[in-house]
GUKOLSE-416924 format. One record per residue: residue in one letter; y, z, x of N, C-alpha, C in turn. Coordinates in steps of 0.02 Angstrom, whole numbers, plus 50000, padded with zeros to 5 digits. Each point is the difference from the previous one (the first is absolute). Layout:
N
AYZXYZXYZX...
***
This chain:
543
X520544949449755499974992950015499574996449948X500085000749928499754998249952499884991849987X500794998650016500104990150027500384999850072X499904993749980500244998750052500845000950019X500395000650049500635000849995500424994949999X500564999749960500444995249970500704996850044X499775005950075500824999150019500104994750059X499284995049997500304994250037499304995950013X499874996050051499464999550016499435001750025X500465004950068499735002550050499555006749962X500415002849948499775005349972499255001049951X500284992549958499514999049983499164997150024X500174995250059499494999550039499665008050033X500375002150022499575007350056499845005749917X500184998249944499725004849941499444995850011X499754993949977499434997649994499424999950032X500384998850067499665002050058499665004949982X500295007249989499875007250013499435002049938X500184993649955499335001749949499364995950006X500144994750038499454995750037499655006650034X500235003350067499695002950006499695004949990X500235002249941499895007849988499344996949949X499954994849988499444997349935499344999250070X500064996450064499624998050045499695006050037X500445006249999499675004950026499625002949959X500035001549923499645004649964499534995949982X500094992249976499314996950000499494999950062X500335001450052499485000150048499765007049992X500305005850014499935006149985499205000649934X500284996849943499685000949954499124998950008X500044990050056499524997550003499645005050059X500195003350044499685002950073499825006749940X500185001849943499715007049965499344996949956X500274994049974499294997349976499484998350048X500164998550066499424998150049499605007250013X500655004649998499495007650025499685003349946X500285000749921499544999649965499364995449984X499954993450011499634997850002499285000050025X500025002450078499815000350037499325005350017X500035005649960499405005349996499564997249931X500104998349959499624997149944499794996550013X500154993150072499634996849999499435001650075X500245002050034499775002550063499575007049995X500345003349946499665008350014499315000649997X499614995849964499414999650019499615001150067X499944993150032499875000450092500365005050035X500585002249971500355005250034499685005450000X499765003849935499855005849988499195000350027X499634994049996499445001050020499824999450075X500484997450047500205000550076499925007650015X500435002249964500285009150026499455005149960X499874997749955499365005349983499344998750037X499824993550007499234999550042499664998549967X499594996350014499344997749985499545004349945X500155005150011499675006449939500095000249945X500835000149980500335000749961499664994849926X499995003649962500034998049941500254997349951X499954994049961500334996049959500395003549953X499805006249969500405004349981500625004650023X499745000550089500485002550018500544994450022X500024997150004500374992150028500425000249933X499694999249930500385000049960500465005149986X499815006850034500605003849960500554999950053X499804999450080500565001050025500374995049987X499814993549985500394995949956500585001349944X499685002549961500515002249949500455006150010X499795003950050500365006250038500544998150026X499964993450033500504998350043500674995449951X499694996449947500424998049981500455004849942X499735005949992500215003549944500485003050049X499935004450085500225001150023500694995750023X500064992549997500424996550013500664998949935X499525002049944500474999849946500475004049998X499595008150031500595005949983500434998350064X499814995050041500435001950055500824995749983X499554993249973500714996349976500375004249925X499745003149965500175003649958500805005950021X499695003050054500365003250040500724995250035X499674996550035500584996550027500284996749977X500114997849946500184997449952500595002949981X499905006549993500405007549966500684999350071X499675001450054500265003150070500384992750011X499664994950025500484995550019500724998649953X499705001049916500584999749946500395003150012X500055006850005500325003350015500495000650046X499764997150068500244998350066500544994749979X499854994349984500214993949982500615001749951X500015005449949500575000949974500425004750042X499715004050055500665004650036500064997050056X499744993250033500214999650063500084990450019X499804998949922500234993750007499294995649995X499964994549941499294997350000499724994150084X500454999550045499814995150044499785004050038X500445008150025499635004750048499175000349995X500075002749937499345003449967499414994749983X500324994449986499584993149990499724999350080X500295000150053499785000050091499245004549987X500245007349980499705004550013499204997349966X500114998749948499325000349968499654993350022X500304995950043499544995050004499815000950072X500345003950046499725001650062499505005349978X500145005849958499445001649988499284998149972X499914995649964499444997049982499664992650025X500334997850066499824996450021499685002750073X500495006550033499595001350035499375004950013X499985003349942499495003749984499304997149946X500044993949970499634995450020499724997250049X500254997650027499744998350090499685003750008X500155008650005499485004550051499554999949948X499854999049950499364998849978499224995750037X500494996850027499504995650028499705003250060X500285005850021499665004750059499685003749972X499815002649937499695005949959499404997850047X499505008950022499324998849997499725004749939X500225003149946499655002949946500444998949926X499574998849948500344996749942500495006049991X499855007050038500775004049951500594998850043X500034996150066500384998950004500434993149978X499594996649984500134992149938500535003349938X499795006049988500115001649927500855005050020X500045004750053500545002450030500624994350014X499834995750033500414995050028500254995649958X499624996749933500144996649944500545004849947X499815004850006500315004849961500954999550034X499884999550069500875001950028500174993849969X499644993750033500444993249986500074997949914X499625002249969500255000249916500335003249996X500475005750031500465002049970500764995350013X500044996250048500454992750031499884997549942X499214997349972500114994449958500195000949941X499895008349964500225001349941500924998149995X500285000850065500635002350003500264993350010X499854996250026500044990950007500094997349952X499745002149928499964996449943500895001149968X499825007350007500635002749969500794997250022X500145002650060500284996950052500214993949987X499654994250001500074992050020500234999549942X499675002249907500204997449940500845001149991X499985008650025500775002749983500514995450047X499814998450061500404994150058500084994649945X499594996449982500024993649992500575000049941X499905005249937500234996149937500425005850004X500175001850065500955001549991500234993550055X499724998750028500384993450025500024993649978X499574998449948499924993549989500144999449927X500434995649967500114998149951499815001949929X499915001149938499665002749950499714993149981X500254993250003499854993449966499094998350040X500125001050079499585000150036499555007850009X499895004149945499625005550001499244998549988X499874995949950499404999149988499514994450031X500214997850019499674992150063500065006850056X500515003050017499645003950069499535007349992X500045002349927499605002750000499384999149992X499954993749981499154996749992499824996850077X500444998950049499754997950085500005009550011X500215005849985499785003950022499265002449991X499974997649946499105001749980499554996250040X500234991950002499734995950012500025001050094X500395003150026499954999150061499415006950006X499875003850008499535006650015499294995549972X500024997149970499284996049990499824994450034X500544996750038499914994950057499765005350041X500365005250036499585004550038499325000349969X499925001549955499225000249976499584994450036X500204993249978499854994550008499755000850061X500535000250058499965000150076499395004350016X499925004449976499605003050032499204995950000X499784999349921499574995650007500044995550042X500304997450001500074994050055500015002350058X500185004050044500035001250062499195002949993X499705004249975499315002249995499604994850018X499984995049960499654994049990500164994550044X500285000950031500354996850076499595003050050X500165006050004499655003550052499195000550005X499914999449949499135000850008499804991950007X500354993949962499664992650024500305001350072X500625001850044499974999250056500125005950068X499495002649989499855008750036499904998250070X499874994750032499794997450050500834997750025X500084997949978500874996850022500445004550002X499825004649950500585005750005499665007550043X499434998150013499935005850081500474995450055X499504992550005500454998050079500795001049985X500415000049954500784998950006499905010550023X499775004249954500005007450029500115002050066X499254995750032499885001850067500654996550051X500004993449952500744995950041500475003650053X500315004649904500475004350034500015007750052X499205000550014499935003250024499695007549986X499724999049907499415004749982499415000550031X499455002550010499545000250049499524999749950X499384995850029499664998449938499515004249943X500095007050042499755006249967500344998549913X500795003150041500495000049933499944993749947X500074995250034500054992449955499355004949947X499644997750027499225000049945500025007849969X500265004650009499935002949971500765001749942X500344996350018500734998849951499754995049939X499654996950014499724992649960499315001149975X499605006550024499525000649947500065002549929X499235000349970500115000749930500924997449946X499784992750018500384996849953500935000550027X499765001550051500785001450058500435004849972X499775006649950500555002649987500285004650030X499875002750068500455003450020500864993950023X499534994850029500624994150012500654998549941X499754999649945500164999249926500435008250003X499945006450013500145004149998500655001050040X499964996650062500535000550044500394997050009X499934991849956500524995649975500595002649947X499585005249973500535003649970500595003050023X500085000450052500505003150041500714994649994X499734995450017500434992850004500755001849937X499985002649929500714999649972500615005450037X499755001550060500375006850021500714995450057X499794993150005500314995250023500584997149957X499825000949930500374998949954500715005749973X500035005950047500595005950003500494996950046X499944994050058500534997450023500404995649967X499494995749960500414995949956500615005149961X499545002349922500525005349986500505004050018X500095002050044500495005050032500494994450044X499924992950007500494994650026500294997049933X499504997949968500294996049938500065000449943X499685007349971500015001149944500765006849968X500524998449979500485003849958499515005449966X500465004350005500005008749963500354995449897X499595001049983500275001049907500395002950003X500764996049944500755002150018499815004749943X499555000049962500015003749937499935009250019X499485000050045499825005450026500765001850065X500234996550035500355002950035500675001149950X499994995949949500735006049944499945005649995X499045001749981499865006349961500185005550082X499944996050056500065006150063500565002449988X500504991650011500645003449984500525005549987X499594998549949500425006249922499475006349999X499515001050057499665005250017499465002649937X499664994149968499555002049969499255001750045X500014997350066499374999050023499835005350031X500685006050014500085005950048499555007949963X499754996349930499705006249953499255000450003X499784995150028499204999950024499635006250065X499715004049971499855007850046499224997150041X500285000550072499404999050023499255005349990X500115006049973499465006949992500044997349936X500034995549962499354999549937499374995049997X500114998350064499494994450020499195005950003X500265005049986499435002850034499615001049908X500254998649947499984998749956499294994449990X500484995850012499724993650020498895001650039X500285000150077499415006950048499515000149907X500125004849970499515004249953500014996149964X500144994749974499754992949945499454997950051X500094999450052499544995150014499235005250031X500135006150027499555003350010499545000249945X500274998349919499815001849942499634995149975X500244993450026499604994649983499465000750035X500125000950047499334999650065499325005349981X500385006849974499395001949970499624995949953X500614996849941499464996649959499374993650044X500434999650037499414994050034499365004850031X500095006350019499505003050030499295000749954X500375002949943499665000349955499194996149961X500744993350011499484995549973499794994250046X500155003350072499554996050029499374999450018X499664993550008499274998049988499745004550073X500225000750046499905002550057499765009349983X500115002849917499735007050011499294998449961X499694994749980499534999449949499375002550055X499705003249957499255002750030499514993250031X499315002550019499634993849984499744997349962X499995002849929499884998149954500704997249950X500494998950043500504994749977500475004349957X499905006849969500475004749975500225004650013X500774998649984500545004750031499995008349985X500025004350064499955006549987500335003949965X500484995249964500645006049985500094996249942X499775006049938500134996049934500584997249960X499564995749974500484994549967500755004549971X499905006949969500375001149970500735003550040X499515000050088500615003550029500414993750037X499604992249994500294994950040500524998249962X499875001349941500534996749932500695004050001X499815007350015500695004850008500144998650054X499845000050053500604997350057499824995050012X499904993549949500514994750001500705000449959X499885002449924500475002249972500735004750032X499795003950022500515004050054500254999150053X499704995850028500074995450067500524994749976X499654996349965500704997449961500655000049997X500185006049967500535003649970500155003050049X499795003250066500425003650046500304992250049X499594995450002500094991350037500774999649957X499854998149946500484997049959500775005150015X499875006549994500495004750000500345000350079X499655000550063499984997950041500514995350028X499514992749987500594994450022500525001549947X500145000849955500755000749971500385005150014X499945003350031500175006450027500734998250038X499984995850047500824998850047500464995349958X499614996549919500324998149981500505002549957X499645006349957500225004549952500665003050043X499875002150068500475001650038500554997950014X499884994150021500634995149998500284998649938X499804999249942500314997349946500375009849981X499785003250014500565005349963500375000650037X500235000350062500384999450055500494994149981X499854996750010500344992949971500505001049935X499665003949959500384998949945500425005549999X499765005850020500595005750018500694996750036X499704997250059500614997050034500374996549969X499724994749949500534995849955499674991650033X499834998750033499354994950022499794997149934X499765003249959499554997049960500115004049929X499984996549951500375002749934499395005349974X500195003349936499595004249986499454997449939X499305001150018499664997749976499384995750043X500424999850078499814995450042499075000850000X499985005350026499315003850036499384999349923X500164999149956499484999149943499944993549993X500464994950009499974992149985499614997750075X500275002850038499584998750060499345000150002X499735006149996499545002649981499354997949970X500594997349937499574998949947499454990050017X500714999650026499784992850046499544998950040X499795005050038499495002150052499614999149983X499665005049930499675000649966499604994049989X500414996049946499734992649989499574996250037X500774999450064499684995350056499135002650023X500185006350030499285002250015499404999349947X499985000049916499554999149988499894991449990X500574996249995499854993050005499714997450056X500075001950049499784998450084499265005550002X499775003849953499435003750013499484994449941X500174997949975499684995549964499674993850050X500384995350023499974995450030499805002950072X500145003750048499515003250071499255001449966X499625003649949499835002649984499354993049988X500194996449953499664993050008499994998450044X500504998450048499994995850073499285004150042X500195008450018499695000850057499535003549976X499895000449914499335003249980499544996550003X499934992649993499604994249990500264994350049X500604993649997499994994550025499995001850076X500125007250028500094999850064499114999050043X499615001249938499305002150036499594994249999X500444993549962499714992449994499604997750073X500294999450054499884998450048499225004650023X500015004049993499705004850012499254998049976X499984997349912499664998249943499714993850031X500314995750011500034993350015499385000750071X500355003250062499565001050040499275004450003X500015004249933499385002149988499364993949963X500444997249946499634995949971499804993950054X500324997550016499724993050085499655005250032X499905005850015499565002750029499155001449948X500225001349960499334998749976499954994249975X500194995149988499824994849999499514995750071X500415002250048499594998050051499395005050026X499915003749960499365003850029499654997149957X499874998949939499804997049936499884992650042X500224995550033499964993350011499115004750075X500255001250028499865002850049499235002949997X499855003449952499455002749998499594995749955X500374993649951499644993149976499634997350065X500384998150061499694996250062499675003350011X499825007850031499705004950023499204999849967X500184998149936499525002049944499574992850018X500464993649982499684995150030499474996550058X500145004350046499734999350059499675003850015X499745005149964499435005849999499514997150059X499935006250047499374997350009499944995850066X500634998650017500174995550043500855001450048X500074998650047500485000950033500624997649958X500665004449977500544997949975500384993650026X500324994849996500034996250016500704999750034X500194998550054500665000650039500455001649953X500294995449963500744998849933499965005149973X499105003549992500245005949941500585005750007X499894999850050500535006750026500685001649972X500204991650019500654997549988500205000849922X499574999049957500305001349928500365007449984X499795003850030500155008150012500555001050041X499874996550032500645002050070500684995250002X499854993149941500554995549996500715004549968X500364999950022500675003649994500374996249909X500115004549956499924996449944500724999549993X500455006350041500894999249968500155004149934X499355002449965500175001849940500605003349976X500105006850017500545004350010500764993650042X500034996550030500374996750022500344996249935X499614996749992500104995149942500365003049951X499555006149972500235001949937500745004650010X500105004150034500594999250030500544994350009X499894994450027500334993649981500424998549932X499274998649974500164999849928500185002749969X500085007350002500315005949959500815000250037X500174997850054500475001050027500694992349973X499594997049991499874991650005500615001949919X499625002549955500115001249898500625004250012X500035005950052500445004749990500754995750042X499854996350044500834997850030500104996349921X499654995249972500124996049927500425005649958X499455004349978500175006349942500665002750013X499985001750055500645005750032500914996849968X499844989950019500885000350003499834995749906X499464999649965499785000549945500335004649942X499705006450037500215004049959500895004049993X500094997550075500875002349987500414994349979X500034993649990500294996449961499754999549932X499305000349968499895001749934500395006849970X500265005050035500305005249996500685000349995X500244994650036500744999049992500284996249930X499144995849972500294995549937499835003349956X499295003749990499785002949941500305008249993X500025003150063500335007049985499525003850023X500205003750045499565007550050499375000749959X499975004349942499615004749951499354991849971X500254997049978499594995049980499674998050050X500084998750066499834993850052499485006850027X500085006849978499405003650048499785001849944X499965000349936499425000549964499634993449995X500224994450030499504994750005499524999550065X500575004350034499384999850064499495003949985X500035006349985499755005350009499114995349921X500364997449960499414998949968499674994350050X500444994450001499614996650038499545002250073X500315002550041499525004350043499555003349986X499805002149934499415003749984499524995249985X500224994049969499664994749974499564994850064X500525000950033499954996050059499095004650052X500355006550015499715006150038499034997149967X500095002049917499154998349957499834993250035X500634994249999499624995550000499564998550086X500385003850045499895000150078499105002349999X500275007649966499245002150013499535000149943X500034997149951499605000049935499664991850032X500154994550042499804994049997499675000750073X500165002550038499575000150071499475003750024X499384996949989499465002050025499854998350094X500334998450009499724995850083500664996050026X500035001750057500604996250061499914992649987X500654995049963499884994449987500784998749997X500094994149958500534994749989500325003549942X499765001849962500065004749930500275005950021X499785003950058500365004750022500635000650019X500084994350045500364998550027500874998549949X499784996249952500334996149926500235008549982X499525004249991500395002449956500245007750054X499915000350043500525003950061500595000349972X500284991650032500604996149962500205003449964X499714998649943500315001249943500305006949994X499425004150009500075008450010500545002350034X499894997950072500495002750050500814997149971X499974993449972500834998349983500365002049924X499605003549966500135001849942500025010550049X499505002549993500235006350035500215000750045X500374996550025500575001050069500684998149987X500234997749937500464996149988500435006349976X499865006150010500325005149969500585002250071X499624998250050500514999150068500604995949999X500034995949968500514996549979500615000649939X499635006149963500285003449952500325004750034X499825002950036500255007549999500645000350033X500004993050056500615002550070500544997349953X499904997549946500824995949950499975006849943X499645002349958499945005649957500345006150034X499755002450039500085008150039500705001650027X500364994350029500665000450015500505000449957X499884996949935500265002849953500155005749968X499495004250006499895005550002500595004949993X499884999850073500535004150039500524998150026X500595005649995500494999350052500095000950044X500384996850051500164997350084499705006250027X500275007549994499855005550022499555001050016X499594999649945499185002349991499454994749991X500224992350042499564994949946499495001250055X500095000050088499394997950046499425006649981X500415005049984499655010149981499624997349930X500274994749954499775001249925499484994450026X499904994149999499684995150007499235001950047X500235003450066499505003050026499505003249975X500365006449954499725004849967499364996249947X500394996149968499794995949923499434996950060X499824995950030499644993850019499545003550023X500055005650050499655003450030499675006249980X500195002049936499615004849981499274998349947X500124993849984499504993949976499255002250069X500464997850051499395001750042499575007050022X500265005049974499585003249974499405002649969X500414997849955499624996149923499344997250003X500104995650050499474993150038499565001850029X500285006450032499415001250067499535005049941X500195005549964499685002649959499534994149994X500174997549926499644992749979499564995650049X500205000550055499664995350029499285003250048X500015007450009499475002650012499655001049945X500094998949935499634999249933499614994850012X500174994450023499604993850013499335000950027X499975004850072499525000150012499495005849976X500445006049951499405002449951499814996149954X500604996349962499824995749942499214994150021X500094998650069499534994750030499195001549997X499975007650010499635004150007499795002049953X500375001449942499964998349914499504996949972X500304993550019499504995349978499544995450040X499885005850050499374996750036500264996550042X500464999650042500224996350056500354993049967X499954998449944500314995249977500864998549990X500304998550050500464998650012500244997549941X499924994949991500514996449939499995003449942X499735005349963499895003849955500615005749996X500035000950086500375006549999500744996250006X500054993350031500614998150008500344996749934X499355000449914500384997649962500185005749950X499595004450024500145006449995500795000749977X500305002450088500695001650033500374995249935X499984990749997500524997849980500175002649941X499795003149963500225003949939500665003050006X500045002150067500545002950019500904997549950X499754992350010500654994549992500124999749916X499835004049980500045002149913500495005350003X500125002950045500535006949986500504995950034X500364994250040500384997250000500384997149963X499504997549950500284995649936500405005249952X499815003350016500475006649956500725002050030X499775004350050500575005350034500714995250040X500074992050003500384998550006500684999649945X499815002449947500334996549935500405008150029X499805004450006500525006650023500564997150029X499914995850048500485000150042500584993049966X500374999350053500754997049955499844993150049X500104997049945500034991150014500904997550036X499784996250058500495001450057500244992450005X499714995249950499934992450016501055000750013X500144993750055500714999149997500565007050018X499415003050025500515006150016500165000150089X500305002650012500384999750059499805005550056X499685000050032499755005550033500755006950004X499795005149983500495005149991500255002850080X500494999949992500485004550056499875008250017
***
């Protein structure tokens, strides 16, 4: 259902229809994956320090931090692979259901966790929905919708997962100016005021946690109004989709067991008390290296499968399984570039933001303190400390605010200037952008704020690249299996990288912005390794 159909009115109205909706479900889809990603970066803070206690240590707060999100990476990493996979043998709307009931309702039970490993267990199932959501919705959309209209919807696909971003701030920052209004509506319905107050403490995030549940409402829509891709039901047809082996998933299983070691490894959670890791550098470096390569070998594993199958049968010409392949390849290191910046550095902004307003207000705080020596503190003082600053809210905003801009930015600059060019401009500009974020901010301000913006809509705009780039890629057979693979093995990549952050932090003395201008270096091996790949401008998504 590429256009619309020609054979009358009626026909052509219910085609349009059918791509109306199929665009309304995955943008929503997209935005309820950006709300649940969103949502621990900005919350995991009060979260993690709820479930550990009062004891717990700023160090330890930080690593289960980065534990959890590295843990969330391999999970969408994974599902990414699995839902792809699904999505090419059983149809992308089935499998599109699947992954969003999965990660919306295993979100929710987050919000019942009483110990951070179970934060980190439960995040882990529902990233594997959201890895598979991405994949899923891109391969739906741009086999149903037009090639003229590819790049305007691939830039609302970017742009919608960062309105989720958006929302979340906003609902955060809702909830805490009105915590009082939103117990009485709780108790309204008949929460008891135990629960209210304890759903709505520390910054309400178990509440925030269980709102997550809410896109699992969004599998009725789909399954009423959203069309199966005629593209994919040819390939059933003619029985290409019948060569996919459910026993290599277990393939799959040992990629991700493999990643997970690497996260063990280098997580901040084995460091002594003297802050260094027991297990030397030289053995963390080999199984990351190997970990790697069994990940990488791993998820490609049901693909290699299918493509020789395929081509034995006569499915797919000869030569298929190396061009494929080789495509994978690409995608994954272009998408390991761009995760890698995203969740090695811009994801920990909020984080930055709310550290710095925090010492800032102890700094205001112990000026009065200092002032009044000697003498009873004066009522107001309190309040400078305890005034609720939004920091992490805000900057979130604003980073969310640049990336809906960047996102449908960068896929129409892509459609005029050409794939390979339009991401070696990102990739420099994002590095440029990344120095200027943290090379100019000393303190939670207006300046911060300015250049969030900037940051977040220049390194996010690669979301808007990828869902018009990646489909190209591949063919019908293998695009939801190839696209998955490519986008999601980036996240990998990330979570490695992004538990670097908090050694790198540690590096240099707790100095955050050092280690996060660190990471952007990253966006220099971008500017390169796209020129590998084949410039797709005006091409037609392949059959």
């Amino acid at each position: 259902m590429a256009e619309p159909s020609n054979t009358g009115d009626t026909g052509e109205q219910s085609s349009r229809t059918s791509q109306i909706a199929t665009l309304i479900a995955a943008l929503l889809g997209w935005m309820f994956d950006g709300f649940e990603m969103g949502l621990f970066p900005l919350i995991g803070k009060p979260a993690i320090g709820d479930l550990l206690g009062e004891g717990a240590s700023p160090d330890d707060a930080a690593a289960w931090f980065a534990s959890i999100i590295a843990v969330f990476l391999i999970g969408a990493a994974t599902g990414g692979v699995v839902f792809g996979w699904l999505g090419d043998k059983i149809g992308r709307v089935r499998a599109m259901s699947l992954s969003i009931f999965t990660y919306a309702v295993f979100t929710g039970l987050c919000g019942f966790a009483t110990e951070a490993w179970q934060i980190a267990g439960l995040r882990f199932i529902a990233s594997l929905g959201m890895g598979g959501e991405w994949s899923l919705g891109v391969a739906l959309v741009n086999e149903i919708w037009p090639g003229k209209s590819r790049a305007f919807v691939a830039g609302l696909i970017g742009a919608a997962a960062n309105v989720g971003f958006l929302l979340v701030a906003v609902l955060s920052m809702g909830l805490t100016g009105f915590i009082e209004s939103v117990g009485g509506m709780l108790e309204a319905i008949g929460v008891s005021k135990e629960s209210a107050d304890s759903l709505l403490a520390n910054k309400a995030w178990r509440f925030l946690m269980i709102t997550g549940a809410v896109p699992a409402l969004l599998i009725f829509f789909i399954r009423i109004f959203v069309p199966e891709s005629k593209k994919w039901e040819a390939e059933k047809s003619r029985g290409a989709t019948s060569h996919w082996q459910n026993q290599e998933l277990f393939g799959v299983l040992v990629g991700c067991l493999a990643a997970l070691a690497i996260i063990v490894v280098w997580s901040p959670m084995l460091k002594n008390k003297e802050g260094n890791f027991p297990i030397p550098v030289a053995v963390q470096v080999g199984v990351t290296l190997i970990g790697l390569v069994i990940a990488f070998l791993g998820y490609l594993f049901p693909v290699r499968g299918y493509l020789k199958r395929s081509v034995s049968a006569g499915m797919l010409r000869q030569g298929s399984e190396g061009f494929v392949l080789k495509r994978m390849v690409l995608g994954a290191a272009l998408a390991s570039v761009a995760l890698l910046g995203t969740w090695g550095s811009l994801q920990w902004a909020p984080r930055w933001a709310s550290k710095l307003a925090d010492d800032a207000a102890k700094k205001v705080q112990a000026s009065v303190d200092l002032a009044v020596s000697g003498s009873e503190t004066p009522a107001e003082a309190p309040k400078v400390a305890a005034a609720p600053h939004f920091a992490a809210e805000k900057t979130q905003m604003a980073t969310a605010i640049g990336a809906i801009i960047g996102t449908i930015v960068a896929a129409m600059s892509a459609e005029y200037w050409g794939r390979r060019i339009t991401y070696s401009v990102m990739c420099a500009g994002s590095m440029g952008a990344a120095l200027l974020f943290y090379g100019t901010n000393l303190e939670f301000n207006s300046m911060f704020i300015v250049t969030a913006f900037i940051a977040g809509g220049v390194t996010a705009s690669f979301y808007g690249f990828f869902p018009l780039y990646f489909p190209e890629l591949f063919p019908t057979a293998v695009r939801a299996t190839g696209q998955g693979f490519s986008f999601n093995f980036g996240r990998i990549v990330a979570a490695v990288g992004g538990l670097q952050t908090s050694n790198l932090e540690s590096y240099f003395g707790g100095d955050f912005a050092k280690a996060g201008s660190a990471l952007s270096v990253i966006y220099l091996i971008g500017v390169a390794i796209v020129w590998l790949g084949p410039e797709t401008k005006n091409a037609a998504v392949p059959d």
